[in-house]
Every structure is written in structure tokens, then in C-alpha cells.
N, C-alpha and C positions, 0 to 999 in steps of 0.2 A: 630732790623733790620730797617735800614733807609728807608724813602720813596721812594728814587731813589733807593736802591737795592731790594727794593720790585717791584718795576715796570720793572729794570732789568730782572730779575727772570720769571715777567708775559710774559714778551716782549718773552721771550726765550719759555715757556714753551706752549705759543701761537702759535710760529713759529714751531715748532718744531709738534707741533697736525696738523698744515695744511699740512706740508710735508707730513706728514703720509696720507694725503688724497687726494693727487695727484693719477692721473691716469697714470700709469705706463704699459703701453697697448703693447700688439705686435698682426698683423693682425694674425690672426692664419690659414694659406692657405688650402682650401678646398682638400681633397685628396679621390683617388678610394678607400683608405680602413674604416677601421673603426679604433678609436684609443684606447690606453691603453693607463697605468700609464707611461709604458716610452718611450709615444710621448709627455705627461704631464711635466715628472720629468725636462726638459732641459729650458720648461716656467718659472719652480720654482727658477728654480737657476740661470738665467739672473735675476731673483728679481721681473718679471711683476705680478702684482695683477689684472689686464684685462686682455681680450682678444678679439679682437674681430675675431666672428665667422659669418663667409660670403656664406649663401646660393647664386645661382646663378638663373637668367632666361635669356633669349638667344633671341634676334633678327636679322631676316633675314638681315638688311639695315637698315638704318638711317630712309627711309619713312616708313618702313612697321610696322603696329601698333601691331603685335601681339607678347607678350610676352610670350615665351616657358620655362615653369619652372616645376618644382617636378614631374620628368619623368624617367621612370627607363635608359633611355639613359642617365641620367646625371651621373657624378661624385657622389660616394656615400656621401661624404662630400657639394657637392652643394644644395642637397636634403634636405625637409625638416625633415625625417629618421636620416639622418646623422647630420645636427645641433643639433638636441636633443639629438642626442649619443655621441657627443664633448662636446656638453653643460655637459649631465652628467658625463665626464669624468675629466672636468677641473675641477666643482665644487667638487669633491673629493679632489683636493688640494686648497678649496677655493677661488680658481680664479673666479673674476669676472666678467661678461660678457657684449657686447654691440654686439647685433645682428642686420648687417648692409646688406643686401637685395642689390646685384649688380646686373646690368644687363651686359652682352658681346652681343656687336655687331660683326658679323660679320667678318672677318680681321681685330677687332682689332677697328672699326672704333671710338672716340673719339664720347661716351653718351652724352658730352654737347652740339652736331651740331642735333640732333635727333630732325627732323622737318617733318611732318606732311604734304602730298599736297591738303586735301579736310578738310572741315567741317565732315564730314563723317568718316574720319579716324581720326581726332583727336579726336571723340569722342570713335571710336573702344580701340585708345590705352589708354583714361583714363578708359575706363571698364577692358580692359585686366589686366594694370599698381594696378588697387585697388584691381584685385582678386589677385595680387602676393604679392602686400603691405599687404594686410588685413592677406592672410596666415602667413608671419612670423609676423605681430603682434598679432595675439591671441599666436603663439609659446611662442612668447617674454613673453606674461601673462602668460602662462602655467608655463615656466621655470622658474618666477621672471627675468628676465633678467633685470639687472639694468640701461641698459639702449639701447633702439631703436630709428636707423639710418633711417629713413623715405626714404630718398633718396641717391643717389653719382652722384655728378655730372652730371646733368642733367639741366644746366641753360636755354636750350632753351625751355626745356617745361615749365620751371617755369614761364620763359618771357612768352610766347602765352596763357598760359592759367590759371593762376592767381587766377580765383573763384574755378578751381580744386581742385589748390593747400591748397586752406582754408578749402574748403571741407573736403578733405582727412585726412588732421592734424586731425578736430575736429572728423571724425571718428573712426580713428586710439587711439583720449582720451576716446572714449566710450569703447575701446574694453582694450585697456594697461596703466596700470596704473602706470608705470616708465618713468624715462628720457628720453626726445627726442632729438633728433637732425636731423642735416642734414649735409651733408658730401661737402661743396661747395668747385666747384675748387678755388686752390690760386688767379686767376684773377674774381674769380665769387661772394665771399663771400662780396665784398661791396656793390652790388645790388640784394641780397637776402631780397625778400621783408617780411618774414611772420617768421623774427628773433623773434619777440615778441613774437610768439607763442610754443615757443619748450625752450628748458631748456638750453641748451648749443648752443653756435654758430661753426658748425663744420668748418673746414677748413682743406682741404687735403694741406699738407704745403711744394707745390712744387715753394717758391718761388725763383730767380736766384740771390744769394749773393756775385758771384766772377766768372770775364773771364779768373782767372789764373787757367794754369795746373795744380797746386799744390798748391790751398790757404792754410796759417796757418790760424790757428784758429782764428787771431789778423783781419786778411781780409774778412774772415765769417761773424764777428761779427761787422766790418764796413758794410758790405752788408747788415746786418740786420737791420740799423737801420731805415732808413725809411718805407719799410714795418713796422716797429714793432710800428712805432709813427701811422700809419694809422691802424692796428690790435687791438691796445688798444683804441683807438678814436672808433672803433666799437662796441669794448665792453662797454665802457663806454656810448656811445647814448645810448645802450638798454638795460643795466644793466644785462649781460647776461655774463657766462665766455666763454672764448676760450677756445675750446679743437682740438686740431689739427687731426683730425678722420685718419689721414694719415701724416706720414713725414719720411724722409728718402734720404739716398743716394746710389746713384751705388761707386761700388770699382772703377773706373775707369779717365782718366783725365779729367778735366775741369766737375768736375761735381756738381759746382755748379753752373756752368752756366748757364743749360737747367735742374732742376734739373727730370721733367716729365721726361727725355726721357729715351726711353725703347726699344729703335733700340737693337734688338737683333746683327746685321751686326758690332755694335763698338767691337773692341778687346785691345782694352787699360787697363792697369792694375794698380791701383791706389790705395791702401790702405791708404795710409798717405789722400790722398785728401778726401775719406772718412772717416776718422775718423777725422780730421779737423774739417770737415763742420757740424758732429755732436755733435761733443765739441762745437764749441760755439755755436748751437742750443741749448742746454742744458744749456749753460751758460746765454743764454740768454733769457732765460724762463721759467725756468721748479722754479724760484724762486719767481715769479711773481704772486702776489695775483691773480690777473683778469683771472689768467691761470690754467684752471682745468688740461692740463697733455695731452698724446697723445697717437697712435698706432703705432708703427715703419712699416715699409713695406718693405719687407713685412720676415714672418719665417712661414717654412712649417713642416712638421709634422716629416718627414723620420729625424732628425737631423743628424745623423753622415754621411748623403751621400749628406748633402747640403754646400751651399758654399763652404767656404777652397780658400787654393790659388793658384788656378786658372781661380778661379768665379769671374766676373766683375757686376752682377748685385746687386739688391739693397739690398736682403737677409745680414743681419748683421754675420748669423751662421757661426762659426770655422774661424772668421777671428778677424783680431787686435778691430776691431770696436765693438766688442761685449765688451770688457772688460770696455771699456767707458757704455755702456746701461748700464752693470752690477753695472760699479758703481753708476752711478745717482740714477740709480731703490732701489739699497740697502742702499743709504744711504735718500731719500724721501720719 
């Protein structure tokens, strides 16, 4: 065997182990009940080896510090009861997990504006904020979970209060002993200051690649590229991989425009645009050393009564779009 076909061979059988360890994730959506095997079997066979699994805590208003979490008013699935009962139901089909801790404001109100009016209260919400962080990080150690989401989107408490945040991280390494992250929005994750400290650079990956009703793929993947020259510039300052903790499209038009938006009120119906915008996401990453893999956004549990075509949101389920995830997932 010649030397070039021996380094041919490595080059391939190299590439080919990395794929295999791509994160191939879908949000797995909290629900009132609890789950079986065939809320599991529908994970398996999109091809996802993650999942991430999303307890909740709830605040009043943007200003008000108190964090309402693991309360039998919640969703059984938001509960820290019902994560370890999803956790053990995936892990029956080897699914891997990243236990990602959200908070819901409100109406909906957007966690990154969540500002604080007294010294006094933003010291209320870093107490409340560590007793709900801290709860799902000993779960995360309990379960093995491979890897915990420290945060989502929440840039302005990171801006205001900084020595927390180092805090917390270095608490959160006494207690869990896996992969960290943090979940920053697409406009947030170039001034997340405490990359250095967590294992993966999260990025919820809403960012806007095309103003047309119906990009092909070929116009996605132009949109892509300047984000993607600043994405990888990130990664590479802190020698740290991307993982996109969130990405995803709604079935509907122009959506890669705004790709956040979640205006329930749009009624536009758009399959081609999203399956588009996820082909050349896919294309244009999922092959990419620096790029550990991602979580789609979002698939909920009931499968046969989600999506289809009449659903405009960003759920992939029973529509054209999934058979793209399916393939990436199974052939990475």
C-alpha cells in the first residue's frame, strides 16, 4: 500500500469517527404527562442520539426576581419528577442527554431584557436564579447527563452582574461533573464573557439568512456566510466548539428572515422555505470540525398529533422537513 493511499484511508476513517460524534439533538418539549417507549421510538428513528430535556421556572415580569420552579402547578415534564422520568426513558434507547434549565416570563416576555430596578433585587434573583440552577445540576450528576445548559438567553443578567456569573459556573463544577454550556442568543453569543469556562459555546441559531418568501437552499447558504466567518472566529479565539443549543425553522414564508419569530397570529404556510433553510444549515455545518452538532426546535412528545400540514410552526414533525433531519442525523 502506497503512502498516499495509506493517508487516504486515515483521512476517511478519521472523518468518518468524527461524524459519528456529532451531536444530533432535537429539544424534546416538556409535556403534562409522563412518557413511554413510544414517545421515545419517533427520537430513534429521525436518527437523534441527544436530546435535550427542558425543566422550567416562571417569572412574574422582567423586574421581579423571584424564580417559581418544581411546583406541582407545573407541567409534569417541567418538574424536576418528570426530567428524571424522560431522562430514564430516553436512556432505554440510548439517547443522550443535555439538561437545559429555562425560564418563561410572563406573556412570553424575551429572558434577555430581564433587568433588575434595586441592588436589592438583583441580589434576590441571583439567590432564587442558584437555587433553580443548582437543583437541575445535581439532577444532571445524578442522571450522568452529558451535558448541562447553565443558562438560555439571558444576556442582560450576564452584562449587570458578571462576578455571578463566575460564581455560579465554578459552583455548578463542584457539584457536575459533565459538559457545560450556555445557550446565548444568535445576537448575544459574541459578547458572552466566561466562554473560557464551559466546554461548548452555545448558540441558539436564530440567525436571518434570506428576505425572500421562498429561499432555495443556494440563498440560505449565501446568508450564511458571514455569520459563519464570525461563528468560527469565535470558536477559534477560545478554542472551544460550537454547538448550536437551538436552531430551527417555522413552515412558513420568509422565514429566514426573522428566523426567532413566534408570532402565533402569522398564517402562512411554507414547507419548501423550511426545508430550504435547513438544508443548507446542514450544509453548511454539520461537516465542520469546530462544530460539535445541534438541537432542532423544537419536537414534542404526542408525535402523531403534532405538526402535519397545516402546522406553520417550527416543530420539524410529520412534515417534508423531517426527512432532511433524518437524513443528516443518519448518515453523521
Amino acid at each position: 500500500m502506497t503512502i498516499f493511499r495509506f493517508l487516504f484511508l486515515a483521512v476517511i476513517v478519521s472523518s468518518c469517527a468524527a461524524q459519528k460524534e456529532k451531536i444530533n439533538g432535537l429539544s424534546f418539549v416538556a409535556a403534562p404527562i409522563e412518557v413511554d417507549q413510544s414517545h421515545v421510538n419517533p427520537v430513534v428513528e429521525v436518527g437523534a442520539n441527544y436530546t435535550a430535556v427542558m425543566p422550567f421556572g416562571f417569572m412574574r415580569n422582567l423586574e421581579h426576581p423571584e424564580i417559581i420552579h418544581n411546583t406541582d402547578r407545573q407541567w409534569f415534564g417541567e418538574t424536576r419528577a418528570g426530567t428524571k422520568q424522560y431522562i430514564e426513558e430516553l436512556r432505554k434507547k440510548q439517547i443522550k442527554i443535555m439538561i437545559k434549565p429555562q425560564i418563561w416570563v410572563w406573556h412570553g416576555q424575551f429572558t434577555g431584557h430581564i433587568k433588575m430596578s434595586s441592588e436589592k433585587n438583583w441580589k434576590a434573583l441571583e439567590k432564587t436564579y442558584t437555587k433553580f440552577i443548582i437543583e437541575y445540576a445535581n439532577l444532571a450528576q445524578e442522571t450522568k447527563a452529558e451535558i448541562f445548559c447553565i443558562g438560555t438567553e439571558l444576556e442582560n443578567f450576564v452584562k449587570e452582574r458578571p462576578e455571578y456569573w463566575n460564581d455560579i459556573i465554578n459552583k455548578i463544577k463542584t457539584i457536575y461533573k459533565g459538559k457545560l454550556t450556555y445557550a446565548a442568543n444568535w445576537d448575544e453569543f459574541k459578547r458572552t464573557p466566561f466562554w473560557s469556562q464551559v466546554d461548548y459555546i452555545g448558540v441558539d441559531a436564530y440567525f436571518p439568512v434570506s428576505d425572500k418568501q421562498t429561499p432555495s437552499v443556494e440563498d440560505c447558504k449565501a446568508g450564511w456566510q458571514g455569520h459563519k466567518k464570525v461563528i468560527k472566529s469565535i470558536s477559534e479565539t477560545h478554542n472551544k466548539p460550537i454547538l448550536f443549543t437551538e436552531y430551527g425553522y417555522r413552515s412558513m414564508d420568509f422565514t429566514g428572515k426573522e428566523p426567532w419569530e413566534s408570532d402565533h397570529t402569522i398564517e402562512s404556510l411554507n414547507f419548501e422555505a423550511q426545508t430550504n433553510a435547513t438544508q443548507a444549515l446542514f450544509e453548511e455545518f454539520w461537516n465542520e470540525a469546530w462544530f460539535a452538532g445541534g438541537f432542532i426546535w423544537k419536537w414534542f412528545v404526542d408525535y402523531e398529533n403534532e405538526g402535519g400540514n397545516k402546522d406553520n410552526q417550527f416543530t420539524p414533525q410529520n412534515k417534508p422537513v423531517e426527512t432532511v433531519i433524518q437524513s443528516f442525523y443518519k448518515s453523521n
